[in-house]
Phi, psi and omega in degrees: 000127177304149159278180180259140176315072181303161193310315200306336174298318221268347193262332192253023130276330158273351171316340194275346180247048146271014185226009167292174323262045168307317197217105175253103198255157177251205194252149196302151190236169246199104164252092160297349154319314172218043171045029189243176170261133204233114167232120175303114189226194164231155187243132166235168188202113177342283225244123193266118247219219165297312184286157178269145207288351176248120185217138146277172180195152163228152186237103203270102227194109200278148194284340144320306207311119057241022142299175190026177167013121145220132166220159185231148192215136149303159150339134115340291190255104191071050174253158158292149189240004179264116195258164202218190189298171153074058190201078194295141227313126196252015176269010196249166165344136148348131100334097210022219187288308182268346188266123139281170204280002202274073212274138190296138173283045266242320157215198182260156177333292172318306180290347163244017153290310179314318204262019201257166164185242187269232197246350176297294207275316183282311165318304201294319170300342199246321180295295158337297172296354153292312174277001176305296205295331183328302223254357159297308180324298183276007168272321186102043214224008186288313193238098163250137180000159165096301172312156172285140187306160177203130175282137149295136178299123202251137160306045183280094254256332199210176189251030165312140183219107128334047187273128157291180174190086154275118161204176196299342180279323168331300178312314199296327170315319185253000158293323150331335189204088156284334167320318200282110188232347170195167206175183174238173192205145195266159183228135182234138192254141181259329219175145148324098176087350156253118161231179191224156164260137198233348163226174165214122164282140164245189200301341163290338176092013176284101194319131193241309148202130181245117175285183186242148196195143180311172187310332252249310189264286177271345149250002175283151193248013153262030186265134162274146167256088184271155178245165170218175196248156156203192198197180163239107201225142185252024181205142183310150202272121180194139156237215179358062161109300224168356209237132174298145195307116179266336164252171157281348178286312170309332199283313175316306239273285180304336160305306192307286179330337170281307199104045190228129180261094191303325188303307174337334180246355156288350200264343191293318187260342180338313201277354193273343190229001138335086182190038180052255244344139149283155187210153160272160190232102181269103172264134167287076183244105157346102200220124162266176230245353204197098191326157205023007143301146193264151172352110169275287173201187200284131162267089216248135189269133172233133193199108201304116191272161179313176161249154207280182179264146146257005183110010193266029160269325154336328184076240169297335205288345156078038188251101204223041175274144194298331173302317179290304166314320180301322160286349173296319219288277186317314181285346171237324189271318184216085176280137182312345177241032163282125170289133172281147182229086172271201199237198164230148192213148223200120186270123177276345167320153188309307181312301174255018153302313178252031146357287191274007172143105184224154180280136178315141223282334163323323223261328202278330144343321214272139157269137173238180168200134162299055193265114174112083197221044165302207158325289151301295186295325165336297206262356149270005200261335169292323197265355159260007163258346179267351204257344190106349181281139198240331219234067179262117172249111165281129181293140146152141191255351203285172152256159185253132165303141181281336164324294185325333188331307201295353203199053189189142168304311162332166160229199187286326168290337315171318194271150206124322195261144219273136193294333223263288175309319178285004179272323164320306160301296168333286183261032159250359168269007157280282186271115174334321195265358217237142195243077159295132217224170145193170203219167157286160177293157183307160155192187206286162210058029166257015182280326175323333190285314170307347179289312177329339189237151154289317155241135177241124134269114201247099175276015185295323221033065179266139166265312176295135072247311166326318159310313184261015168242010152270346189249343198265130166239164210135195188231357169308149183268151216217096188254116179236119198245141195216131150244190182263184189275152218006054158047042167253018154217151198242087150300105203262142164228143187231142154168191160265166155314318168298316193276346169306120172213128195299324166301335171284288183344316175296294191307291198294004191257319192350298203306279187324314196274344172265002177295308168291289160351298154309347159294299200293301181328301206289002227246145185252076162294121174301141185267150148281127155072189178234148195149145143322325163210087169244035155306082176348117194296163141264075181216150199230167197316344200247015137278002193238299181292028160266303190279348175269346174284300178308310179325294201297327189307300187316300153350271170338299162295305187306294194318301184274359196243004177066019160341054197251153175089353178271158021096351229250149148246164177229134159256121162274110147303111189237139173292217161306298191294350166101013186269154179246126180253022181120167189249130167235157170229130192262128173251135185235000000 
């Protein structure tokens, strides 16, 4: 049974008729399949373009509204069947009783928040933004020159992850072998549902291009070896317009249009993969980051083929000739109404992996070493792998307690286990590319070991670990970082290993550090336990990662602007109430 319809529905449907007869709308329906309010209208346009000059369309509205949701879908009846840019995939299953699937992109999330207000007001804003894409649409104007590039939204069956490792030097690597155009490829699985393509062979077995990928893919000794297809292609897998291939039949409609005979190429590598398995299917299209820009590098679609036939459709007769399989193969195994199962892919190059916030490209550049991967160092040693540093060996000999759980990158499984390797582990299952090494802590006659590196970092607060980089020569550069009680102060020192000295290092930290020590004395600190000395630090995970933040920033900055020789306390400022009021930094 339908709700009854509120007044506030009856206000912001007529409102839409300041917008006749762009928009002729009809009276809101009721879809209980999916529990929303449905309002129908017709879009009419002076002129029919690309688009027919009549379209339905429904405006789709959760019963909250004008909270949550507004999307718009053509029509079932007299909707366009054709996806177009900004437009998710319109060749799939219905959207409840009235909709088709393709629902309009119309802004980002934010930007149609910005736009909401009462119920009048919020319909009418969304309709306006339709017809903008509308008359983009018949002009052929949704991707215009300039704009950021955009895929059809693809029909993604699981919740499976593909990784590439595509840039601009790949590209020049398969321009290098224009003959190759298509071929098999080996896939390496780290974990359930994460694979990486990790060589790509051509039909010759001549190896074509191989990335290079992290401990995560090649030192786990629990990795899987898949073999796939991959192909080359110039144009993104799309028919009717915009819509990615939902079927085999369709996806053959876009082969053809390439000039690529898919069975044919599935049929070349077959016999290698008869084995009940599923296997992948990778295409390969040169895509630049920026309509009408040119081809940065490959972008690759991916999508899990059925498993092949082995003859057991034969039943006893034990009829496994490659020809007869093939037809099995095209009429049945990948039948023109077989639903495609694409994957989701996903590029690990530096660039777009770290997108979203990467470390300056010097620092990312850098082999580093860690000594000292407690509390503090865990978590700077996360925030240069998230950051983009691929190429890390962490210092420590200790095991981790499960007490630490409150402050630590670790977790409760982790306790028992040597801090260094299980930090390792960590953080070579975040970034994909990243080759973490780990070690027992330094001791004497291990500086040799520092030429192996660019930068040292040192989170122990060790007086030997302090000792045995004051006694080390060289031209590495040397960061030795510390905090204060309760880490409401953060200590940086920059310099190389020749210029390092543990009496200078002291003299300019003394003052400060003995502030803390008469803090720490006067403080009645809760015990761990039992012991000589088991007095609970006061510093909780989101101080020690405040001090691991400045640290890393800090870095960062020295390391590309060449920073040496420097110095710093960074001091937390709290008002009466103990609220935080800023960060100062102390040059000593």
């Amino acid at each position: 049974m339908s709700p009854e319809l509120p007044d506030s529905f009856r206000r912001a449907r007529r409102a839409l008729e300041e917008l006749q007869p762009q928009i002729v709308a009809e009276d809101w329906i009721w879809d209980d399949s999916i529990t929303c309010w449905c309002l129908a209208f017709q879009a009419n346009l002076k002129a029919g373009n690309k688009l027919p000059s009549k379209t339905t369309w429904v405006a789709v509205v959760e019963d909250s509204y004008p909270d949550g949701f507004v999307r718009i879908f053509p029509s079932v009846d007299g909707g366009i069947e054709d996806t177009y840019p900004h437009q998710s995939n319109n060749g799939l299953e219905p959207h409840g009783k009235y909709c088709r699937s393709g629902r309009l992109c119309l802004f980002t999330e934010n930007t149609e928040w910005s736009i909401r207000g009462d119920a009048d007001f919020t319909l009418f804003s969304h309709m306006e933004k339709f017809l903008e894409w509308l008359n983009a649409a018949n002009d052929c104007k949704l991707l215009k020159d300039g704009d950021r590039v955009e895929f059809p939204m693809q029909n993604i069956g699981s919740g499976e992850v593909v990784l590439y490792a595509e840039d601009e030097v790949s590209q020049m690597i398969w321009e290098s072998h224009p003959a190759y155009l298509s071929g098999w490829l080996e896939m390496l699985e780290s974990s359930p549902g994460l694979v990486c393509l990790s060589c790509f062979y051509g039909n010759d077995n001549c190896t074509v291009y191989s990335p290079v990928w992290g401990a995560a893919f090649v030192r786990n000794k629990k990795k899987k070896t898949h073999k796939g297809i991959w192909l080359i292609a110039s144009s993104v897998p799309h028919i009717r317009n915009w819509q990615s291939p939902n079927t085999y039949g369709e996806l053959r409609i876009w082969a053809r249009s390439e000039g690529i005979d898919l069975d044919e190429i599935v049929g070349q590598h077959s016999m290698d993969l008869r084995d009940g398995v599923r296997h992948y299917l990778a295409i390969g299209v040169a895509c630049p980051d920026i309509v009408g820009g040119d081809a940065r590098c490959l972008s690759w679609f991916v999508l899990k083929m059925p498993a092949l036939s082995n003859g057991q459709e034969f039943g006893k007769s034990g009829v496994h000739k490659r020809d007869i399989l093939k037809i099995v193969d095209k009429h049945k195994t990948f039948a023109s109404n077989t639903r495609v199962d694409w994957v989701t892919s996903v590029n690990c190059s530096r660039d777009q992996l770290h997108s979203r916030g990467r470390l300056s490209e010097k620092l990312c550049e850098s082999r580093i070493a860690l000594i000292g991967v407690g509390s503090l160092g865990s978590l700077v040693a996360n925030n240069l792998i998230r950051g983009g540093v691929t190429d890390l060996c962490v210092f420590d000999s200790d095991l981790f307690e499960i007490r630490n759980i409150t402050r630590h990158l670790l977790a409760a499984n982790n306790a028992g286990y040597a801090k260094a390797s299980s930090v390792s582990d960590v953080l070579n299952g975040i970034n994909p590319m990243a080759q973490v090494e780990s070690r027992d802590a330094l001791g004497r006659g291990d500086e040799k070991l520092f030429k192996c590196f660019d930068i040292i970092i040192d989170c122990s607060s060790s007086l030997e670990t302090l000792s045995l980089l004051d006694k080390s020569k060289g031209n590495r550069r040397l960061f030795v970082c510390s905090f204060g009680y309760a880490a409401e102060r953060v200590y940086i020192s920059s310099s190389t290993l020749d210029a390092f000295s543990v009496d200078e290092y002291y003299r300019a930290f003394e003052p400060l550090m003995s502030k803390d020590i008469k803090l720490m004395n006067s403080k009645g600190l809760p015990w761990e336990g039992t012991g000589c000395w088991s007095p609970v630090f006061p510093a909780k995970n989101s101080d020690i990662s405040r001090a691991a933040s400045i640290i890393t920033d800090c870095v960062d900055n020295f390391v590309s602007h060449n920073i040496l020789d420097v110095k710093y306390a960074y001091e937390v400022k709290r008002d009466i109430d103990g609220l935080f009021e800023g960060i100062e930094r102390i040059r000593l």
